[in-house]
N, C-alpha and C positions, 0 to 999 in steps of 0.2 A: 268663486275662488275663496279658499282659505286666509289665514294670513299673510302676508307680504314682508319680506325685507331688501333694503338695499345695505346693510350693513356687510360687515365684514367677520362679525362674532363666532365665537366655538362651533356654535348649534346654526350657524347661518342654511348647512346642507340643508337644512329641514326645512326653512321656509320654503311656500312656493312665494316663487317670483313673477312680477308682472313687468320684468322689463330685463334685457341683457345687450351687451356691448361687443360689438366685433372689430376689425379693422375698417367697415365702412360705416362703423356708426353705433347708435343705439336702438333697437328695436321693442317698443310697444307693443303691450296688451292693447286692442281695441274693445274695450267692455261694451261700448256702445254697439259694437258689430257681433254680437255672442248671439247664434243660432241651435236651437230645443227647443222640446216641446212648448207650447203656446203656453202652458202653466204647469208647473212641476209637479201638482198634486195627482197628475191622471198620471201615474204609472201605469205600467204594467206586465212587472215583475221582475225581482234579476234574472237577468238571463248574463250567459260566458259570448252571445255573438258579438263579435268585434265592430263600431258604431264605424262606417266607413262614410264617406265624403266624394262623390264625382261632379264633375263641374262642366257646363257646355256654353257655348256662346251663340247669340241667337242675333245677327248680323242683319243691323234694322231696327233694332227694338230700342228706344233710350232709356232702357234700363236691359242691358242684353243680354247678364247674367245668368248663370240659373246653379241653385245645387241641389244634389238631392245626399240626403244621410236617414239612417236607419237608427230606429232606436227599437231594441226589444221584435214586437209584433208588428210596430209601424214603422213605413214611410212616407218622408216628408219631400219635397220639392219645394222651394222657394223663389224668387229672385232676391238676387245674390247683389250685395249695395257694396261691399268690401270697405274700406276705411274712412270713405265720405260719409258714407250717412248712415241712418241706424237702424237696425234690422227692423223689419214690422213681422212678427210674429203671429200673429193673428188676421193676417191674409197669406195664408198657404197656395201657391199655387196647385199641389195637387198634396193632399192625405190621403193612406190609405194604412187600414188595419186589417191582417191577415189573420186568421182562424189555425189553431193546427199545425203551423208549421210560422218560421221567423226569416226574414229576410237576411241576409250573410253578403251580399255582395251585389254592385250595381254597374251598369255601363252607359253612359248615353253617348248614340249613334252621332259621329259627328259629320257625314256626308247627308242623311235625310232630315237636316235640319232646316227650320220656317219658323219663322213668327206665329204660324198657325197649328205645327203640327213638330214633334219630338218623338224619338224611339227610343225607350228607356226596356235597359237590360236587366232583367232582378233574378238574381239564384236565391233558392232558399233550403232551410237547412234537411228538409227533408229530399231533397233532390230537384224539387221541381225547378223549371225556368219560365221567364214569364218575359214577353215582348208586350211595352205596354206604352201607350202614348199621356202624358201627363196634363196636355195642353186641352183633349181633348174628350170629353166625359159626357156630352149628350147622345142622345140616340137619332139617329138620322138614317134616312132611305135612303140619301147621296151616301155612295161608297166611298167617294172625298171626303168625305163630314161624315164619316163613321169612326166608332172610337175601336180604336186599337188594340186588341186584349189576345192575346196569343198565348195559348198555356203548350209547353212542352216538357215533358214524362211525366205528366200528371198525374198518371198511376203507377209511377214509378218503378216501370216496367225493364226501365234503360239501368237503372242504377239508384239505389235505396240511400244511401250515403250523401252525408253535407256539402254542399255547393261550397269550394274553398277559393274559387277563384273565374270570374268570368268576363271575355270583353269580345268588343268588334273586331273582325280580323281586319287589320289596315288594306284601304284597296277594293276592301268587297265587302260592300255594304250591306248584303243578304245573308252574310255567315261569320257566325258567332263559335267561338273557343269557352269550352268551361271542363274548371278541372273539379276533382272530386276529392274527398276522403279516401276513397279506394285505390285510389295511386291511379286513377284511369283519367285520360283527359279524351273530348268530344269534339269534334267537329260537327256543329249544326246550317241547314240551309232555314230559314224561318218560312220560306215560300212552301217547303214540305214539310208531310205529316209524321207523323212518328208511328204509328200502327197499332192495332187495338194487340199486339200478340209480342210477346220480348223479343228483340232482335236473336236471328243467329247468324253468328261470324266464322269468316273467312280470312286467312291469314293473308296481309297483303305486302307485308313488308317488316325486315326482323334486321335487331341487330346487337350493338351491346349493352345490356340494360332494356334493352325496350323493343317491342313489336306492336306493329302497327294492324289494324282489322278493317274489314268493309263490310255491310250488313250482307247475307249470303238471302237477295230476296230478288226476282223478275224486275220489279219495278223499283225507282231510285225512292228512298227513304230517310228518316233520320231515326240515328247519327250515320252522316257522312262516314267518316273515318272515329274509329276507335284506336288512342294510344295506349299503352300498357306501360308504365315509366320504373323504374326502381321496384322498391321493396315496401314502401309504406305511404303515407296520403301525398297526396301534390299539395302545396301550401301557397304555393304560388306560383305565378307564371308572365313572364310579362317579352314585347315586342320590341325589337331594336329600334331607333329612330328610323333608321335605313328601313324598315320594313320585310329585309330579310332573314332578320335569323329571329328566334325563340328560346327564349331563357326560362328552362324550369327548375324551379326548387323545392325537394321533397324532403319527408320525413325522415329518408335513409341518410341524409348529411351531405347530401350530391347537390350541385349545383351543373345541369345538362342544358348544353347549348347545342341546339338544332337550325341547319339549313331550310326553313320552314317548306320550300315548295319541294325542294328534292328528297328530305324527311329524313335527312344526316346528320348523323350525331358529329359538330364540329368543333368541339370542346366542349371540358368536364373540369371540377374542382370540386374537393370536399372540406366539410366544414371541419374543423378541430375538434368537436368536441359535440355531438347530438346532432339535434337536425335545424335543417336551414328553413327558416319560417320567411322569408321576404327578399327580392331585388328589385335592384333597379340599374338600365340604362345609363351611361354617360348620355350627355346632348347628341358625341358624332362617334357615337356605337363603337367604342372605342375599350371601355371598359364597362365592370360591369360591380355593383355593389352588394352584400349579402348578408345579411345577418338572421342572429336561431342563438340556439339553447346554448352555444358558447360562450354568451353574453359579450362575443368581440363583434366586430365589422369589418367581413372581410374583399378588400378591391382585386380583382380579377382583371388580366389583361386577357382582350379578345383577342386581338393579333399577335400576343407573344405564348398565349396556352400556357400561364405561369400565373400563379398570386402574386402578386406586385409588395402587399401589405394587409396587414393586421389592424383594429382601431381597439382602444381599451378603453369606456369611460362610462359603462354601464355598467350596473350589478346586478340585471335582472336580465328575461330575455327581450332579444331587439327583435320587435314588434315590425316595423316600415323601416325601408333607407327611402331614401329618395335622393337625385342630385337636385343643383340650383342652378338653371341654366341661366341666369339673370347675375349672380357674382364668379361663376366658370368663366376664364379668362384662356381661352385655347386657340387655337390656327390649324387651320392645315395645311398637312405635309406634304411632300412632292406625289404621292401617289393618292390616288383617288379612295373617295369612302364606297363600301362597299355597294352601294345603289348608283355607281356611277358619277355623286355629284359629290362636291367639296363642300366643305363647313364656310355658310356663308352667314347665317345668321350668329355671329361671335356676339356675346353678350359683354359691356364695358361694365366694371363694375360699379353699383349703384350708389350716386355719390350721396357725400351723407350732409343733408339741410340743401341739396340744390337737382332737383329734378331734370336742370337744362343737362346737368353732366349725366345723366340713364343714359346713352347713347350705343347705337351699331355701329360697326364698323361697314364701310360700304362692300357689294356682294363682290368686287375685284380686291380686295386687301388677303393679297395670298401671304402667306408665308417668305415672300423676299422680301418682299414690303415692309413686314414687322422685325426681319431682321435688320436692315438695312438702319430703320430708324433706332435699333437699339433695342426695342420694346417686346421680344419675342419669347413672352414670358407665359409658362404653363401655369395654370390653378384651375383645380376643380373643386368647387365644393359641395359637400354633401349635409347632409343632415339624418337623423335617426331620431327614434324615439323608442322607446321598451315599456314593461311591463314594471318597472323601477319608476315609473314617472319622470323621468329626466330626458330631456330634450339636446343631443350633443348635434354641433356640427364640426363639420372635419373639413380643413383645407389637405387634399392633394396638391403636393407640390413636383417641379419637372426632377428635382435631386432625388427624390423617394420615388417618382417612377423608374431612371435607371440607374437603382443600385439593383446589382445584379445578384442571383439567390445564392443562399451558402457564404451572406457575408454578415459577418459576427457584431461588428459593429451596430452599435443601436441607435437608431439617428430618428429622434419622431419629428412632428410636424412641428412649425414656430408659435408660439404660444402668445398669440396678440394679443390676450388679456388672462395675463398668470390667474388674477383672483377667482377666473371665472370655470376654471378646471376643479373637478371635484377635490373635496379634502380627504376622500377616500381613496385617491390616487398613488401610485408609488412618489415616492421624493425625487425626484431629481436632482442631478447635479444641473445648474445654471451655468453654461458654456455659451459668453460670446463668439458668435461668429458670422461671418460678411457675407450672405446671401448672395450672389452675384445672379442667383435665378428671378428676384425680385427688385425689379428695379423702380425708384419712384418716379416714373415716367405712365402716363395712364396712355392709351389709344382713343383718339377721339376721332368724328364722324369723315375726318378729311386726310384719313388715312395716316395720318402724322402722331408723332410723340411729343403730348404736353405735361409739364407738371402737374402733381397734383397736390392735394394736402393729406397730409399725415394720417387724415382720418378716410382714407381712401384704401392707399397702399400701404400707408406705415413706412419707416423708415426704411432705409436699404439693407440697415444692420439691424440683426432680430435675435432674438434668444434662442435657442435649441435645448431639447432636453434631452442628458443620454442617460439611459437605461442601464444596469447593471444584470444580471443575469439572477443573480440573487435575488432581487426587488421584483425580477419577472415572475415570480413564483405564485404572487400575489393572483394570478391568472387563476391559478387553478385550486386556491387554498383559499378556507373561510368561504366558498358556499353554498348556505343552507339549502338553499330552492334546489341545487344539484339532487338532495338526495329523492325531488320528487320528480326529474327529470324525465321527459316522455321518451322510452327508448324507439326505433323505426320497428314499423310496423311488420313483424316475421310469421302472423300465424298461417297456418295449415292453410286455410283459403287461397290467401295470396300465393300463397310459396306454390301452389298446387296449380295456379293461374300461369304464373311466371313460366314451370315445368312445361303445361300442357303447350305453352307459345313460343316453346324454343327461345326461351330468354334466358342467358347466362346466368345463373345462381354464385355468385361469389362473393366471400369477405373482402372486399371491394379495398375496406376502412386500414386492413391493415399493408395492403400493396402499396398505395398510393403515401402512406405516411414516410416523409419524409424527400419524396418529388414534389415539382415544380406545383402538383396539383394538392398538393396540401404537404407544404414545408413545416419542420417543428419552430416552436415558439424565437427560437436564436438564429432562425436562418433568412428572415427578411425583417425590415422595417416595422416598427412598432406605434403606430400611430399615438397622438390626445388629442383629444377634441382641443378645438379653440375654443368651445361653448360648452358647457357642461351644467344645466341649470335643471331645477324641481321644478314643473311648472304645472302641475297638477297634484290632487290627490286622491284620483284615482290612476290603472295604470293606462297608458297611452293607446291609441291604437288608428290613428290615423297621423298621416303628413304630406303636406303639398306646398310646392313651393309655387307661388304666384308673380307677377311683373309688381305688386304694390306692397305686396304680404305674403306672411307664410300663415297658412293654417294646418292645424294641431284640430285631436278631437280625441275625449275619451271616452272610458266603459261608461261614467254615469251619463254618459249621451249629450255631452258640451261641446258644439264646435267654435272653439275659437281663431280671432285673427290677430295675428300679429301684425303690424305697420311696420314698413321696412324703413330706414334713417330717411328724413323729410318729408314723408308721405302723412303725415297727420297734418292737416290743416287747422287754422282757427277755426274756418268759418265754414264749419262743415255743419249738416243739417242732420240733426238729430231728433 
């Protein structure tokens, strides 16, 4: 890390910082817990792939940890010590250095998991996919005790184009999801082969924006199923808590939400301005979060088919959301979530210098309960990161999910620590006003409403910021990177794909503008970060929110940990 400040000066935006404040506390750089390379001097080369971070729990092990991150041509696996103690760098549980092609994305299997054996998922930029056990590296005649190395389109017979996005499909431990550059996403079985000859397809299913394929072969093959999405790369893709729906975000600016087993399109939203590079998930698949080249973040409601809200606090593009199921403060509501079961695991939020206050609420604390005692208070929070180096998180509050769309009024989020909002921000007017959504009452494990301290909740009464319409302008004026803005991807190929699968060709971008599915800048809520902090200096490109910490990770290949308020110990072992 560069310099550091905690000051408040002119040029403060510029430091990065190794420490930031929210409503439940202060959060810590854990330097002692910083994971790369074993020594900085073995590069091997810049490369633009994004350094990503997956994490698996090995149940039995006392140290049960494990992460695996990419840098360049390698991957790494370790065990994972988070804020106690201090990385050992120089026993890798597994390295590996690829030849010819750079690793882009990983998944570990979290049903086939042992103390003895793991299934790690790796795309690389050339296309290939790889099923590979990390645990596991001798050579053995026991098929038990043989090492795991699964290569599929190895000759890149399926698809030529950069792995952007791949994971386990929840539920079925043998089939794996990966999308492409090419706007096509796959369904894989790892138990079958892929065939020495390119697939040819058969139309299986079509609709708006996207058609679905099966390989046209006697015997069953991979890829399972072929999707065909949008107009330009898949960027991302990610799985409801509930297990049933599918969130993909592509290069065209669309944000497409699919029925996964019935393969319906059941909600759409586009981005304001370029394409959508990252989502994520509420905890109870309720909403859904999105950021891309319009350097906003934008919240999505699932079951209203509306943008809820807008975030402002980046000047570059947002790289990851992610939410924080550990300070999201929600209930559920009289009807069921869509897998049938209620939000039982509610997260209290995490108090700050006392660990006994982390606490659940018990799996019967429905929704009457929390009103009853008074304490029936919405916050979601999220987090982002970009290509700006700055690190924002955003509280969702219950007042900004129902202000209703086409209302003028500009109302952002309460700003529990003014200093910590960028100075590149619009101004605000500073308007008190009595939150009645937030109340200083926390829920603790016995179902009841206890106080708490300040540094918790915060007061009852909070600051709001309103926005002017004039000051909103700042959105779209001063910048620069716009002018090298990647437009969706329209050439002859695609478009000629799109034709041949009876998939809908249309200027999507300009129907939709000013609907629920992408309302203009004055017609919903305007979000600020509560956090708005430099914390690197390179730009970002990973974000995970953890039960102890959050981890951050950038392009020069640094993962770090943050410590969440009272999680750092004296007598930690370094």
């Amino acid at each position: 890390m560069a310099s550091k400040s905690e000051g408040g000066g002119k040029d403060d935006i510029n430091f990065i910082k190794d420490k930031f404040t929210t409503r439940e506390g202060t959060y810590i750089l854990a330097h002692w817990s910083e994971y790369t390379k074993p020594t900085r001097l073995q590069t091997s080369g810049s490369t633009n792939t994004p350094v990503r971070a997956s994490f698996i729990n090995v149940s039995g092990d006392p140290s049960p940890e494990r992460i695996c991150f990419n840098i360049g041509k390698e991957l790494y696996v370790y065990v994972y010590k988070g804020v106690k103690k201090a990385a050992d760098l120089t026993k890798p549980v597994d390295r590996r250095v690829y030849k010819a092609t750079l690793p882009t994305c990983h998944d570990f299997n979290k049903i086939w998991v042992s103390k003895e054996s793991l299934r790690l998922l790796v795309g690389f930029s050339h296309g290939q996919i790889q099923v590979t056990d990390p645990m596991r590296k001798e050579i053995s005649s026991d098929p038990l005790k043989r090492e795991l190395n699964k290569f599929f389109n190895e000759e890149k017979l399926i698809d030529k184009s950069k792995v952007t996005c791949i994971k386990w499909i929840p539920g079925q431990p043998d089939h794996f999801l990966v999308s492409y550059a090419s706007g096509q996403l796959y369904v894989y079985n790892d138990e079958l082969p892929c065939g020495p000859t390119p697939p040819t397809y058969q139309p299986f299913k079509q609709g708006d924006g996207y058609s679905i394929h099966t390989c046209k072969t006697k015997s069953t093959r991979n890829p399972l199923y072929r999707w065909v999405i949008g107009q330009g790369a898949i960027n991302e893709f990610a799985f409801s808590p509930c297990a049933r729906y599918l969130a993909v975000v592509s290069q065209d600016g669309f944000l497409r939400v699919f029925h996964y087993d019935s393969m319906e399109l059941v909600g759409s939203m586009r981005s304001y301005f370029g394409g959508l590079l990252c989502v994520c998930w509420s905890p109870d698949s309720k909403f859904l979060v999105c950021g891309g080249e319009d350097d906003l973040v934008t919240v999505y409601s699932f079951n209203e088919k509306r943008v809820v809200c807008r975030g402002q606090g980046h000047r570059s593009w947002v790289s990851v959301v992610a939410f924080d199921p550990y300070t999201s403060v929600f209930s559920s509501d009289n009807s069921e979530l869509r897998n049938g079961t209620k939000v039982q695991d509610v997260q209290a939020t995490v108090a700050n210098g006392n660990q006994s206050n982390h606490q659940k609420p018990p799996a019967d604390l429905s929704q009457t309960s929390l009103q009853s005692s008074g304490s029936c208070v919405t916050t979601y929070r999220f987090g982002s990161v970009g290509q700006d180096t700055f690190l924002c998180l955003w509280d969702l509050t219950e007042d900004v999910i129902q202000q209703p769309i086409n209302t003028r009024t500009r109302t952002s989020i309460l700003l529990s620590n003014p200093n910590s909002v960028s100075a590149t921000l619009p101004r605000c007017n500073n308007v008190q006003k009595t939150n009645s959504l937030l109340s200083s009452n926390d829920i603790s494990g016995d179902g009841n409403a206890h106080p708490v301290g300040n540094s918790v909740m915060g007061n009852s009464t909070h600051h709001f910021a309103t926005l002017s319409l004039g000051e909103r302008k700042e959105i779209t004026e001063k910048k620069e990177h716009k002018r090298n803005f990647s437009l969706s991807s329209k050439s002859s190929e695609k478009n000629n794909m799109l034709k041949s699968n009876h998939v809908k060709h249309i200027d999507e971008s300009i129907k939709v503008l000013g609907t629920c599915s992408c309302p203009r800048l004055d017609e919903v809520p305007l979000l600020e970060p509560v956090v708005c902090e430099k914390i690197s200096s390179e730009r970002l490109t990973e974000l995970v929110f953890r039960e102890d910490c959050i981890v951050t990770a950038c392009q020069e290949g640094i993962v770090n940990t943050w410590a969440r308020p009272g999680r750092v110990v004296s007598d930690r072992d370094q």
